[in-house]
C-alpha positions in Angstrom: -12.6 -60.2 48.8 -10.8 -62.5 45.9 -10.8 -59.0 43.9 -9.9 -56.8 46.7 -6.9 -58.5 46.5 -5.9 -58.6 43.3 -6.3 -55.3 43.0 -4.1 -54.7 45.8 -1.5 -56.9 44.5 -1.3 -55.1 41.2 -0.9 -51.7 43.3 1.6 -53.1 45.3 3.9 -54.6 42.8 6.1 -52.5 40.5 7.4 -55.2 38.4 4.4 -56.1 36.7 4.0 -57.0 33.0 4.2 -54.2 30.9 5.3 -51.2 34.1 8.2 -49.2 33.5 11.4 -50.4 34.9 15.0 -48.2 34.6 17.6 -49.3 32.9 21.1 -48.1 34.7 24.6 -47.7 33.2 26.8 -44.8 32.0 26.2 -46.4 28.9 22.5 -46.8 28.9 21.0 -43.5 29.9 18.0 -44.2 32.7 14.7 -43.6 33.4 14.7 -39.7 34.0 14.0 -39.6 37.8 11.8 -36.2 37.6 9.9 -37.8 34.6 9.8 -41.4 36.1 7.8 -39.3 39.6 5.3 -37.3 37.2 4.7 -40.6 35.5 3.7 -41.8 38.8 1.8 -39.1 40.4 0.1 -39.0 37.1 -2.5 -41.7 38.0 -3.0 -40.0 41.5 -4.4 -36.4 39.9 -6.2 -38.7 36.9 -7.9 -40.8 40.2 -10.3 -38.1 41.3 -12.1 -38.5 37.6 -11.7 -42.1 37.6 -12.6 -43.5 40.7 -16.3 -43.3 41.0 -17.2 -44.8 37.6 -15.4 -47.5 35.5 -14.7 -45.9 32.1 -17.6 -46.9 29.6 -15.6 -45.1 26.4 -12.8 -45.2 24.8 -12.7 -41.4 25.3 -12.6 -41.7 28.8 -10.4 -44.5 29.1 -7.8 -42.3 27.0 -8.2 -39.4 29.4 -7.8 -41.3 32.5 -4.4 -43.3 30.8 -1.1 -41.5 30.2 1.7 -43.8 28.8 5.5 -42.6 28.6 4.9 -40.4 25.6 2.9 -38.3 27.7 5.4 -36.9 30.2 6.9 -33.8 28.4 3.0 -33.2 27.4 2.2 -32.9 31.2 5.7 -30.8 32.0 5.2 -28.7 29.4 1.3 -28.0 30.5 2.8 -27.2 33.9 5.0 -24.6 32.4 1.7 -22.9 30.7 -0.1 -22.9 34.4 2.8 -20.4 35.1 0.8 -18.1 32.6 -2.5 -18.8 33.2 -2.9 -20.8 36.8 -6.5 -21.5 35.7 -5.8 -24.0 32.7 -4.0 -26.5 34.9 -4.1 -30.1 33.2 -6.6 -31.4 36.2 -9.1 -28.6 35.7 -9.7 -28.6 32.1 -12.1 -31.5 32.6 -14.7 -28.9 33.4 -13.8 -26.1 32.2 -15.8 -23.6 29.8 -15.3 -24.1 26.3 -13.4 -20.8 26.2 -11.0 -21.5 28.9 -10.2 -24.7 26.6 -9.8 -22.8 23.7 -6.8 -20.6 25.4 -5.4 -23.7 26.6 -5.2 -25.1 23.1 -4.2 -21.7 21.8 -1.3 -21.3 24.4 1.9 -22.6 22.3 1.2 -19.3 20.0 2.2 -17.1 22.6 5.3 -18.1 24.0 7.0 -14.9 23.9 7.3 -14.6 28.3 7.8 -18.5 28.3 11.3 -20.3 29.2 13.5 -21.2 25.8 12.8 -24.7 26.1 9.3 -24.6 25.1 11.2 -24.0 21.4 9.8 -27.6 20.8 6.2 -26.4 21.1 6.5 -23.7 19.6 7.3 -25.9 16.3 4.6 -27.8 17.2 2.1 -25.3 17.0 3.1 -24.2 13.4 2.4 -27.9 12.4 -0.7 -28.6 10.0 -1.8 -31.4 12.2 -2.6 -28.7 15.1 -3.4 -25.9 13.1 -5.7 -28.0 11.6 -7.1 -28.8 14.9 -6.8 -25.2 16.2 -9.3 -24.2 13.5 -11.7 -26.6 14.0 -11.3 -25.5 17.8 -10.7 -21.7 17.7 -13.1 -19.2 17.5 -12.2 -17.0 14.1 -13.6 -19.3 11.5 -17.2 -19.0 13.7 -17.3 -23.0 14.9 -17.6 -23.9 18.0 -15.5 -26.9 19.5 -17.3 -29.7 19.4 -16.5 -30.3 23.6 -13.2 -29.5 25.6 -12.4 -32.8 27.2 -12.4 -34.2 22.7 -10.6 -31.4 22.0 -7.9 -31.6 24.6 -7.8 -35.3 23.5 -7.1 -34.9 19.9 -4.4 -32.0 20.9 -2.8 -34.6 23.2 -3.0 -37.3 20.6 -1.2 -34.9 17.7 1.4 -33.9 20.2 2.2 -37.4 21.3 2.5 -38.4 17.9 5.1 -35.8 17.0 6.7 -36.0 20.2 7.5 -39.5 18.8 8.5 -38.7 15.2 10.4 -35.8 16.8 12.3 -37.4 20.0 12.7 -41.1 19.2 15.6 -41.4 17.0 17.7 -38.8 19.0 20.2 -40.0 22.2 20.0 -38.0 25.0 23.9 -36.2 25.1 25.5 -35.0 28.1 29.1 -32.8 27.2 32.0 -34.7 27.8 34.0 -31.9 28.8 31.9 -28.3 30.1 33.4 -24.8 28.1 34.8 -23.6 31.4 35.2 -26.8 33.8 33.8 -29.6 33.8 30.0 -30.1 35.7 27.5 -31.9 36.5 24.6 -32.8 33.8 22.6 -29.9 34.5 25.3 -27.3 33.2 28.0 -25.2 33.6 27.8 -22.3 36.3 30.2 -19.4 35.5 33.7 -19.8 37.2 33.9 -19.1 39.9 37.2 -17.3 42.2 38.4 -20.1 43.5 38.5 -21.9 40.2 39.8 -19.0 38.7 42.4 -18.5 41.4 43.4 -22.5 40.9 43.4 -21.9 37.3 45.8 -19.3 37.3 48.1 -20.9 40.2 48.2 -24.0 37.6 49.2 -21.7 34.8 51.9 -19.9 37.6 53.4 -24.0 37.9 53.1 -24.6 34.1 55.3 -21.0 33.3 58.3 -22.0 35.5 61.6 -23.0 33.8 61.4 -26.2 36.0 57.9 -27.1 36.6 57.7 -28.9 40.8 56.0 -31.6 39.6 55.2 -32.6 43.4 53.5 -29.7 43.9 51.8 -30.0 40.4 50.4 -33.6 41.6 49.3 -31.9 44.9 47.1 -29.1 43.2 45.7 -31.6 40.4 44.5 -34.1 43.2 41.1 -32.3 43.4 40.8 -32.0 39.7 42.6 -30.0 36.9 40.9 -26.9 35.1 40.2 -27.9 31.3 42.0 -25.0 30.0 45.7 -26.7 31.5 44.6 -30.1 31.5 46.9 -31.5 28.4 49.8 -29.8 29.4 49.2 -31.2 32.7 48.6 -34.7 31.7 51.6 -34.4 29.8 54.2 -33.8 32.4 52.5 -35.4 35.2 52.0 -39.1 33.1 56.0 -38.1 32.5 55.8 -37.7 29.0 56.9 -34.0 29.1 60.1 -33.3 31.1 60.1 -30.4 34.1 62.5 -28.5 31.9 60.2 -25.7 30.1 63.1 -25.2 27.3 63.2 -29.0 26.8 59.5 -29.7 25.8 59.2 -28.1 22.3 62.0 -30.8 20.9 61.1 -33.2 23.3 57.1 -33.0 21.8 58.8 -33.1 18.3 61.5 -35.6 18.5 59.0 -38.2 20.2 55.8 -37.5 17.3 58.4 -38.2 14.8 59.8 -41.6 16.6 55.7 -42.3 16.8 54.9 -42.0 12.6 58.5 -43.7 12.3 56.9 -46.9 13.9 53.7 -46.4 11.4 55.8 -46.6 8.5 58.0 -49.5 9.6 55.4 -51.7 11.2 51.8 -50.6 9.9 51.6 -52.5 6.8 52.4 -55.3 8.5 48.6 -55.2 9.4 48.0 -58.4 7.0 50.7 -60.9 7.9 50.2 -64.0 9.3 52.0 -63.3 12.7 49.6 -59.7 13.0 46.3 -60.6 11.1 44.7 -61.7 14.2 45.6 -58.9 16.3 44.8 -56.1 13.4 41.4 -58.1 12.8 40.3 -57.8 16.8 41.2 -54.3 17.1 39.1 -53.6 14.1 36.1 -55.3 15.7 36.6 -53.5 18.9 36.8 -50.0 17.4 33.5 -48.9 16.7 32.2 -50.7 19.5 34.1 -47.9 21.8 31.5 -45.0 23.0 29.4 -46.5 20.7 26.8 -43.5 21.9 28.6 -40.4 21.1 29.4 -39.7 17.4 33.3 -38.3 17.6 34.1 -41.9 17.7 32.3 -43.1 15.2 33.7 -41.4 12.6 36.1 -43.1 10.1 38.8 -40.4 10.4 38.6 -41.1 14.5 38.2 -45.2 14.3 41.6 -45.0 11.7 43.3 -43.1 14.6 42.7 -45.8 17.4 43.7 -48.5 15.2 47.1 -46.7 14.2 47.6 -46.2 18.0 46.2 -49.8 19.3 48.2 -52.0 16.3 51.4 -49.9 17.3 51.4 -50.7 20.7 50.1 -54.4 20.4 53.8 -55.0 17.3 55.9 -53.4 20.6 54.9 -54.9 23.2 54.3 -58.5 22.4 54.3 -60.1 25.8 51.2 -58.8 26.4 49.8 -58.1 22.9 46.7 -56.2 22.4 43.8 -57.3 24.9 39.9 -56.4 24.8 39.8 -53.1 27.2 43.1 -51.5 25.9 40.7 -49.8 23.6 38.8 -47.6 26.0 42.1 -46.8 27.7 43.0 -44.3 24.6 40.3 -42.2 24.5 40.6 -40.3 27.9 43.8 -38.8 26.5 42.1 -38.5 22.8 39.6 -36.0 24.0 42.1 -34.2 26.5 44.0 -33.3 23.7 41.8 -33.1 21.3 40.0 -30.3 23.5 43.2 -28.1 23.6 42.2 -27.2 20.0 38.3 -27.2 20.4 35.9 -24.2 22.0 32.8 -26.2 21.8 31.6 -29.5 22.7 33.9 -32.4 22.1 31.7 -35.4 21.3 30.3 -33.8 18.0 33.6 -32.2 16.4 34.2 -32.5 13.2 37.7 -34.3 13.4 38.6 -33.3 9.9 38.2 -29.7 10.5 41.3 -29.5 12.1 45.0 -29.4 10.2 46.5 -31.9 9.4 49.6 -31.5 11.6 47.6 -31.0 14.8 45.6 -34.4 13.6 49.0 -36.3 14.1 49.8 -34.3 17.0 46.7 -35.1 18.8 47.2 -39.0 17.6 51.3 -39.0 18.9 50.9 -38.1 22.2 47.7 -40.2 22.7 49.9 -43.5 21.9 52.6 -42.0 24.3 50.4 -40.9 27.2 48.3 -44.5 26.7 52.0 -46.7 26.7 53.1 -44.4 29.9 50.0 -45.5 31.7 49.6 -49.4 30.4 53.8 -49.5 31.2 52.5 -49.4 34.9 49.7 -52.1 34.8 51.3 -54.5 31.8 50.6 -57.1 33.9 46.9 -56.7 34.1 47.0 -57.7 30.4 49.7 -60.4 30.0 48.8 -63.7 29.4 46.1 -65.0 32.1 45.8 -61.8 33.1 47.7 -62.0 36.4 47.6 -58.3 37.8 43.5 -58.2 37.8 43.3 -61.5 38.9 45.6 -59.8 42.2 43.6 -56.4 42.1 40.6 -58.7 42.4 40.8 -60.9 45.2 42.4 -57.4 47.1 39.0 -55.9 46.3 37.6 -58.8 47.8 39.5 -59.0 50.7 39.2 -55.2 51.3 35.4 -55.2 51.0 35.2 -58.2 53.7 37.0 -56.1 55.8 35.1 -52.4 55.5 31.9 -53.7 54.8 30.9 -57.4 56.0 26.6 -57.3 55.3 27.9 -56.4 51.6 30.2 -58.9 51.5 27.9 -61.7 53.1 25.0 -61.1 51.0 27.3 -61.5 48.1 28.2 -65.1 49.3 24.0 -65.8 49.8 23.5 -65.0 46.3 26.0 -66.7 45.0 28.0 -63.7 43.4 31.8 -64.2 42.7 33.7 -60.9 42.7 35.6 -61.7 39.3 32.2 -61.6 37.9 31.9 -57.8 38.1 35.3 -56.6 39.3 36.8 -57.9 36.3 35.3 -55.2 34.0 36.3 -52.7 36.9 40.1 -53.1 37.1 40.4 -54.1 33.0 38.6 -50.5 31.9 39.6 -48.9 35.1 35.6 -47.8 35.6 35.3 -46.6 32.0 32.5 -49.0 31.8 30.4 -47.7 34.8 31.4 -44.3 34.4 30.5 -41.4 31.9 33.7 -40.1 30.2 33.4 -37.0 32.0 34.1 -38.7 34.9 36.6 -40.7 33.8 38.4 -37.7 33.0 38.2 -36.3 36.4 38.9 -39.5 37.8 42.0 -39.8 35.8 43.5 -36.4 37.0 43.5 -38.1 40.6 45.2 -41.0 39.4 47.9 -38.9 37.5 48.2 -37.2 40.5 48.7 -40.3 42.3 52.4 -42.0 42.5 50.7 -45.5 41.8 47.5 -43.9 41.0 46.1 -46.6 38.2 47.8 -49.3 39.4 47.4 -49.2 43.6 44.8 -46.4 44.2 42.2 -47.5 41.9 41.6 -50.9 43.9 40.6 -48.2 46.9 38.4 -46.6 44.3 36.8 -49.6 43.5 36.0 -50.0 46.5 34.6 -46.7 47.4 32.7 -47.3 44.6 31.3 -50.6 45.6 30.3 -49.5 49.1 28.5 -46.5 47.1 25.6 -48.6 46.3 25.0 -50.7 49.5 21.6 -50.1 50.0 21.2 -51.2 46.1 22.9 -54.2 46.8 21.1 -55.2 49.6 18.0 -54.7 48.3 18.9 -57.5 45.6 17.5 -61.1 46.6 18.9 -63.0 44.0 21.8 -63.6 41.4 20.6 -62.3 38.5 19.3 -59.0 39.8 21.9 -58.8 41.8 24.5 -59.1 39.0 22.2 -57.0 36.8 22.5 -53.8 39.1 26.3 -54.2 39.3 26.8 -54.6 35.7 24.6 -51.4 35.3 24.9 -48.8 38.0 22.9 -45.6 37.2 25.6 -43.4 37.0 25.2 -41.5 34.1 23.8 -37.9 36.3 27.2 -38.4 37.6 29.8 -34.9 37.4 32.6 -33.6 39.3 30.8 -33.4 42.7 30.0 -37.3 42.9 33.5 -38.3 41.7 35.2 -35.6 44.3 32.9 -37.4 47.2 34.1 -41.6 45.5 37.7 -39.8 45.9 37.3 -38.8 49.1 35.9 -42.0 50.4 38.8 -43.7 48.3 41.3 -41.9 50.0 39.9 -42.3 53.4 40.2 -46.3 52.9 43.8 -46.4 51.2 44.3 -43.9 54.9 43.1 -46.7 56.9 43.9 -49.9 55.0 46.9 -49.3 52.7 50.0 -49.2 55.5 48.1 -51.5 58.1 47.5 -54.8 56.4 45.8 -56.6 59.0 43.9 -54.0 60.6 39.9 -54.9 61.2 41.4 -58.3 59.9 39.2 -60.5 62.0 
């Protein structure tokens, strides 16, 4: 009985020593969901073998295991069953010896397979499995010693280059999709009502006077990428409505911009700036830290221009932790006016160097038009998120009391996660893809980063209320909301947090006390 129940108890709990647990966070890429469920259906298929006899060899305890290395082994066996149904995975435990032969010999023949068994194909030219293929295969006149050994040792070669092949690369999701931007799983041809949106946007843009209101009212659901930094650029207010105006309007203000870099920029080592220079510096490279356009020098140089500038003009509030995240929205919008393919590996010294300084000017002037709005969140003590804080406290209380409640049982105060929210504005929590679409709705927006986003942060919180009820305890609890798994997230999951956002500043914006208890 004693070991029925252990054995129950190790079946029913996930968080065991040594199981796999996600890790969330647009930062962190998680668990893949589809490879997590194979991982665990794998034991169920492996049970039939396993069941009526305790493994007596190490041979059959290997063929009864599967650990995470295994998983693209197992999908890409499923995509051979699609040309031959017979050498499933399950059945090659008793199979004839020839049957296991075409199941080792299948990665030659990938002619009618799907592109993305590329990977196996180079496997199959590797010494390691040729090797193996001819002590297996029937043209040098051996004969495999048995199937289940064989299909071990192919397992074992693949796993290992699976991991000298896929362990130092990052997972990469585009920042910005060729046509619009997606979802994770692609970019779908555009369709008409895009392309009629698109060209309605380019029919604004080509006025003499651009209706900005009804530019904001068209770039609420989203902006296509092809018009997006022009659009940014008039609706932040850095271009004026007056088509004939912009050329020396762009000109007149990159000039004023590399005018501040020669008065104030070596100023980087006095004693009244060294601090400031010397934080920025540190802050730099840790910004998108996972995708490589900002790790390059050329790039890092660029941010610090932009961040020292606006810390020497604007010395109530100086340069605060955060400000750094809040350039490169703008960075890659403009940068992708000059780019065809994906952002987040371009070159940056490809380009000229009078687009360079272009794309640089009007990120430090689209950046100080946004932070002019919410100066106060970075002043000293930080007054405006301390504000935008206990709103989203008092908001939450009101739309959603369970959540609320359970955040007083465990003990969880709301600067302790908020904070993060309404200093980065989401950037944090959210892949830059999103924060790109999420930033067209706040341009859109009259007060869109400064009063609209505490509604989004709230939409956002209420997102995950079954997650958050599901937490027991502080440190879980705080764990989940620190790392939310939204990096799967595209346009369609940030369209739906808008909605919701809107819906709320609806009902709660211009009715203070309403549900008030």
């Amino acid at each position: 009985m004693a070991t029925d129940n252990r054995v129950h108890f190790w079946r029913r709990n996930p968080k065991v020593p040594g199981s796999l647990q996600p890790v969330y966070g647009a930062q962190h890429p998680p668990l893949d969901p589809r490879r997590h469920r194979l991982l665990k259906d794998t034991p169920k298929a492996s049970s039939l073998y396993t069941k009526s006899k305790k493994p007596s060899t190490f041979h059959e305890f290997a063929r009864s295991t599967n650990d995470a290395w295994d998983i693209d082994d197992e999908e890409d066996d499923g995509m051979f069953s699609l040309k031959q149904p017979s050498s499933s995975p399950v059945q090659s435990r008793s199979m004839p010896h020839t049957s296991c032969v075409k199941l080792i010999k299948a990665p030659e023949d990938t002619e009618s397979l799907p592109r993305p068994l590329d990977r196996q194909e180079s496997i199959s030219t590797n010494p390691v499995l040729d090797r193996l293929d001819d002590e297996s295969g029937p043209a040098n006149g051996r004969v495999i010693k048995s199937c289940s050994d064989a299909q071990l040792n192919v397992n074992a070669a693949r796993s290992t280059l699976q991991k000298q092949h896929s362990l130092p690369v990052r997972p990469v999701i585009p920042l910005v999709a060729r046509i619009s931007d997606q979802n994770s799983s692609g970019a779908p041809p555009m369709t008409v009502r895009e392309k009629t949106r698109l060209d309605k946007f380019k029919q604004l843009l080509a006025s003499p006077n651009t209706d900005l209101e009804e530019l904001r009212k068209h770039s609420w659901s989203g902006i296509p990428r092809e018009v997006r930094p022009v659009t940014w650029r008039l609706l932040s207010g850095y271009l004026p409505a007056n088509r004939e105006r912009r050329d020396l309007v762009l000109q007149r203000k990159r000039e004023e911009y590399f005018g501040f870099i020669e008065q104030y920029y070596h100023s980087t080592t006095d004693e009244n700036h060294r601090d400031t220079y010397r934080q920025i510096h540190i802050d730099i490279p840790r910004t998108n830290p996972l995708i490589p356009l900002f790790q390059q020098p050329l790039v890092q140089e660029v941010f610090e221009r932009i961040l020292f500038i606006w810390a020497i003009r604007h010395p109530a509030s100086g340069y605060v932790q955060g400000i750094n995240d809040l350039v490169t929205p703008f960075f890659v919008v403009f940068l992708s006016e000059f780019v065809e393919e994906d952002v987040e590996n371009f070159e940056m010294a490809s380009l000229p160097q009078d687009t360079q300084r272009n794309i640089e000017a009007d990120s430090f002037w689209c950046m100080s038009k946004l932070l002019d709005g919410i100066q106060d969140n970075y002043t000293f003590a930080q007054p405006g998120i301390q504000i935008k804080v206990k709103a989203l406290e008092e908001l939450v209380s009101r739309i959603d009391e369970d959540v609320h409640v359970h955040f007083q049982k465990c003990e969880v105060e709301y600067l302790q996660f908020a904070f993060r929210w309404m200093n980065n504005l989401l950037m944090r929590e959210l892949p830059l893809r999103c924060t790109i679409r999420l930033w067209d709705t706040y341009q859109a927006e009259s007060e869109g980063f400064s009063h609209f986003h505490l509604y989004v942060c709230a939409a956002f919180l209420i997102k995950w209320r079954k997650e958050i009820l599901s937490m027991l305890d502080f440190q879980s609890l705080l764990m989940l909301l620190q790392n939310l798994p939204t990096i799967h997230w595209g346009n369609e999951e940030v369209g739906l947090l808008l909605a919701e956002a809107y819906r709320l500043k609806y009902m709660f914006a211009d009715a203070p006390s309403h549900y008030k208890r």
